[in-house]
C-alpha positions in Angstrom: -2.9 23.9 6.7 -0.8 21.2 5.4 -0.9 20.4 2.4 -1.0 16.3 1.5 1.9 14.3 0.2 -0.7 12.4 -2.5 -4.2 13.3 -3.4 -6.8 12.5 -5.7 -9.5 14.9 -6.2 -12.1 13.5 -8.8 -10.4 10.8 -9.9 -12.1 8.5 -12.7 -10.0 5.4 -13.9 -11.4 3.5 -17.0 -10.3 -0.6 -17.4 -10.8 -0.5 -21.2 -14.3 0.3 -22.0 -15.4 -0.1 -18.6 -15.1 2.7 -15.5 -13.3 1.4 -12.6 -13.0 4.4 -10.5 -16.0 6.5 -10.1 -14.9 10.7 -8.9 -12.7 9.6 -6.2 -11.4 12.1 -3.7 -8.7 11.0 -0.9 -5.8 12.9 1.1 -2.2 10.9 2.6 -0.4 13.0 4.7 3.2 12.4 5.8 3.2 9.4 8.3 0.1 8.9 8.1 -1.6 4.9 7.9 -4.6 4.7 6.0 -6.3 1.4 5.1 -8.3 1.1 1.7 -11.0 -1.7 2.4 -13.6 -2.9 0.1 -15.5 -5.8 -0.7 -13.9 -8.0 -4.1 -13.4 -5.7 -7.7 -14.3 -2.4 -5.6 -11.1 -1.1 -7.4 -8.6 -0.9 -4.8 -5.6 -2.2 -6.6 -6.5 0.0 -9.5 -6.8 2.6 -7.0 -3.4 1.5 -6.1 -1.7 1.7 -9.7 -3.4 5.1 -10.3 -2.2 6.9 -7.4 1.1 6.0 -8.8 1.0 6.9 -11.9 0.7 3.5 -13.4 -3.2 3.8 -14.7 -3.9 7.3 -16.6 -6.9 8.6 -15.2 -10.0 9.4 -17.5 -10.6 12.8 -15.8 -9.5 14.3 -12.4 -6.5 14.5 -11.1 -3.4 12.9 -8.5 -1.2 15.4 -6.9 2.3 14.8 -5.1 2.5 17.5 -2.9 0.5 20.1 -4.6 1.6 19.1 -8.2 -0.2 16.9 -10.6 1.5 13.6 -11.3 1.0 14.0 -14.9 3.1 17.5 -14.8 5.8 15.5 -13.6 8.5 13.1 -15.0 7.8 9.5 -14.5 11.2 8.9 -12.9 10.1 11.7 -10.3 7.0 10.0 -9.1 9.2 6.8 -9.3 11.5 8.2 -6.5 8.9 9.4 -4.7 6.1 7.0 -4.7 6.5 3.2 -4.3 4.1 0.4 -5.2 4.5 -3.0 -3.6 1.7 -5.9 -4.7 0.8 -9.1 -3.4 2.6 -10.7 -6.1 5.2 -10.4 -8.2 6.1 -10.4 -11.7 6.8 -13.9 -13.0 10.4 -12.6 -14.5 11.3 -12.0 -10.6 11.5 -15.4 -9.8 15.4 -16.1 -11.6 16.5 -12.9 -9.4 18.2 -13.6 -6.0 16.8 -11.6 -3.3 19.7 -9.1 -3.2 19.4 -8.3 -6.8 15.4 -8.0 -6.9 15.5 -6.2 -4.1 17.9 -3.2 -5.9 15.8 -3.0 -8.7 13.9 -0.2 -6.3 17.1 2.1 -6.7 16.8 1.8 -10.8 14.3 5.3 -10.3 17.2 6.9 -8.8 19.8 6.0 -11.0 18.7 5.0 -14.0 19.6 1.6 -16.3 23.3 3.1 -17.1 24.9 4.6 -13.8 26.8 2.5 -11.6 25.7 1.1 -8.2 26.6 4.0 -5.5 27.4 3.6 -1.6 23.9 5.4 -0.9 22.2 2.8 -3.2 24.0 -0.3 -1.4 23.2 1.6 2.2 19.4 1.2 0.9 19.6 -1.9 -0.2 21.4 -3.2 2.7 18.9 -1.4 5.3 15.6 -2.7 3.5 17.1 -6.2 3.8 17.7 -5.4 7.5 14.3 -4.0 8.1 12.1 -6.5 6.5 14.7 -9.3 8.1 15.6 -10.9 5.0 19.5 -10.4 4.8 20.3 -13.7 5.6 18.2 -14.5 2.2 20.7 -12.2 -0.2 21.9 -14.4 -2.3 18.7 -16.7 -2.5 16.7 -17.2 -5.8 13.3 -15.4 -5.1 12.3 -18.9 -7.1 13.2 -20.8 -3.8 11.8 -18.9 -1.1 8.0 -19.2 0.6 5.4 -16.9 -0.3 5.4 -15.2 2.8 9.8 -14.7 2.3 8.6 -13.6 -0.9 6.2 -10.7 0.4 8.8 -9.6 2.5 11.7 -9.4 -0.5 8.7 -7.2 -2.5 8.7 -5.1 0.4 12.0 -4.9 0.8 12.3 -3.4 -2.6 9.9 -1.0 -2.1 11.7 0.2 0.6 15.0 0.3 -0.8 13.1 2.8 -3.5 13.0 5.0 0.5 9.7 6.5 -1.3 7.6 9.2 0.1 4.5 7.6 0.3 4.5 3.6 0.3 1.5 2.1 -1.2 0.4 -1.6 -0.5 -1.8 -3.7 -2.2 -2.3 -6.5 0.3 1.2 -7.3 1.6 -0.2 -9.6 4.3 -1.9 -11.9 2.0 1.2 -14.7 2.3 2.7 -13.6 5.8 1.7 -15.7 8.8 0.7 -14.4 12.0 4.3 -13.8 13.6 5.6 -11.9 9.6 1.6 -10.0 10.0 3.2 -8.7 13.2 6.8 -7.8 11.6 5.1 -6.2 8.9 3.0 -4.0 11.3 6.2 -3.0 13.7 8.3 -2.8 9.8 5.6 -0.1 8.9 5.4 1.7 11.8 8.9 2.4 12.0 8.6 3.7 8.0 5.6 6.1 8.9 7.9 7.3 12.0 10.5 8.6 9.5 7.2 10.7 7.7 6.6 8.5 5.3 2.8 8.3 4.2 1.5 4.4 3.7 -1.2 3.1 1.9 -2.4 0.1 2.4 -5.3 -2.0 0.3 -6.3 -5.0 3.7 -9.2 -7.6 3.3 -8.8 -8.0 7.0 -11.1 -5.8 8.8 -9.7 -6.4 12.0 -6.1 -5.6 11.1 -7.1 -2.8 9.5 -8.7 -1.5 12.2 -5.9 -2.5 14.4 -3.5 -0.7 12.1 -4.9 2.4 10.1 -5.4 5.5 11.8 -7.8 6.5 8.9 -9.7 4.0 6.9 -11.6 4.7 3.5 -14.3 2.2 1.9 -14.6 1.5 -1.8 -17.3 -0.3 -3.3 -18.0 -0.3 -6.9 -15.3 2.1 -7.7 -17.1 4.8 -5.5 -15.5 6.1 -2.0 -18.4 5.3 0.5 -17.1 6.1 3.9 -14.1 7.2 4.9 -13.1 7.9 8.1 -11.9 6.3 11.6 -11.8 2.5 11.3 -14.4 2.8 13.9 -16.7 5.0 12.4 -16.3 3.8 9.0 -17.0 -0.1 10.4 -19.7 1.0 12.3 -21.2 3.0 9.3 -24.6 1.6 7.5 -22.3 1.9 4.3 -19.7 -0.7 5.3 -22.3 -3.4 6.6 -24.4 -2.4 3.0 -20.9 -3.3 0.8 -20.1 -6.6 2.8 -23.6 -7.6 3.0 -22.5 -8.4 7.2 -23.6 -6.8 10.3 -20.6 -5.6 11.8 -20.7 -4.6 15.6 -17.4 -3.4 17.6 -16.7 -4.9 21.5 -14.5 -3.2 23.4 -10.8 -4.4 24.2 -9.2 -2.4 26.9 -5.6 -2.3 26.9 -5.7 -3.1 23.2 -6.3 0.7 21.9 -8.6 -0.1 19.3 -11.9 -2.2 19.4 -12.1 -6.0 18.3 -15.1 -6.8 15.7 -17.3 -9.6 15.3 -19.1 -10.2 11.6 -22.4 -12.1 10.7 -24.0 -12.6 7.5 -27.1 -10.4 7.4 -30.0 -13.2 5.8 
């Protein structure tokens, strides 16, 4: 059997005195898309932070690959695991694009060694990917929300992590950057790397995941196929919606219609 490239098994996450996370168990395996959906403070961005090491966790555990995070350096889990939110620090904003974009090579080289050729190959390719490189030498400062979801991205793939882990990328993009980030993800999971990715759209989750889990009050309450955790009694309960899939042949995934359940 193999083994996942991140796991939690029990996880409990406490926000001071308050429990956020509730004996969570989940599984990412190498290429794999799996969509985190939710209804509002369900705890999927701290979800997020704690499968990377960024939120301690009052009991269970996160492994990478088989090993527990907290056995392992913090510049490891840095090379291996990227985080990319839906916004970004405030300090970003005097960066140019280039330069914010090779903070995701400081995990692999530290605040004192030099710039490499294999860290300017990475940053060059992540501008390329998330087709940005004709923004290098912008301040982030003067770019659109959705140019500056794409530079966070960008940097998170310049980090060339094994598992990629998204809290709401798509929240500035437009349709046409929705669709780049979908074809700009599917060409990351094709090289085995595992994404995660927190979605308020049901739709384009379903479109996109090939598993889906559902967290609602810090508790895992489905998880899944997008089309048997949207069609579960558990997903309509968290959403308070009726949710009922049409077919869409040609599409490869089913189209969903939502109404408020009075």
């Amino acid at each position: 059997m193999i083994a996942p490239l991140l796991e939690a098994r029990g996880l409990c996450v406490a926000r001071g005195a308050r429990m956020v996370l509730h004996d969570v168990d989940l599984r990412l395996m190498r290429g794999e898309a799996l969509a985190v959906v939710g209804p509002n403070a369900g705890g999927k961005s701290t979800l997020v932070r704690s499968l990377a090491g960024l939120l301690p966790a009052a009991a269970g555990s996160v492994y990478l690959e088989g090993t527990p995070l907290a056995a392992l350096g913090r510049a490891v889990v840095a090379r291996a695991v990227a985080v990319v939110g839906s916004e970004e620090p405030a300090d970003a904003a005097a960066l140019t694009v280039v330069e914010r974009v090779a903070l995701g090579r400081y995990p692999h080289r530290g605040a004192l060694r030099p710039f490499e050729n294999e860290d300017r190959r990475a940053v060059e390719a992540a501008l390329e990917a998330t087709g940005i490189a004709d923004l290098a030498h912008r301040r982030i400062e003067t770019l659109s929300a959705g140019e500056r979801q794409l530079a966070a991205l960008a940097r998170g793939l310049a980090q060339t992590p094994q598992a990629l882990l998204l809290d709401e990328p798509g929240a500035h993009l437009d349709v046409g950057h929705q669709l780049q980030l979908s074809r700009i993800l599917d060409a990351v999971r094709a090289a085995g790397v595992g994404v995660l990715m927190v979605v308020h759209d049901l739709q384009r989750a379903a479109a996109w995941a090939d598993r889906m889990l559902l967290l609602d009050h810090g508790r895992l309450a489905a998880e899944g196929t997008p089309t048997a955790v949207l069609g579960s009694k558990e997903c309509a309960r968290a959403f308070g919606v009726a949710i009922r899939g049409h077919a869409a042949p040609g599409l490869g995934h089913s189209l969903y219609s939502f109404e408020e359940i009075r």
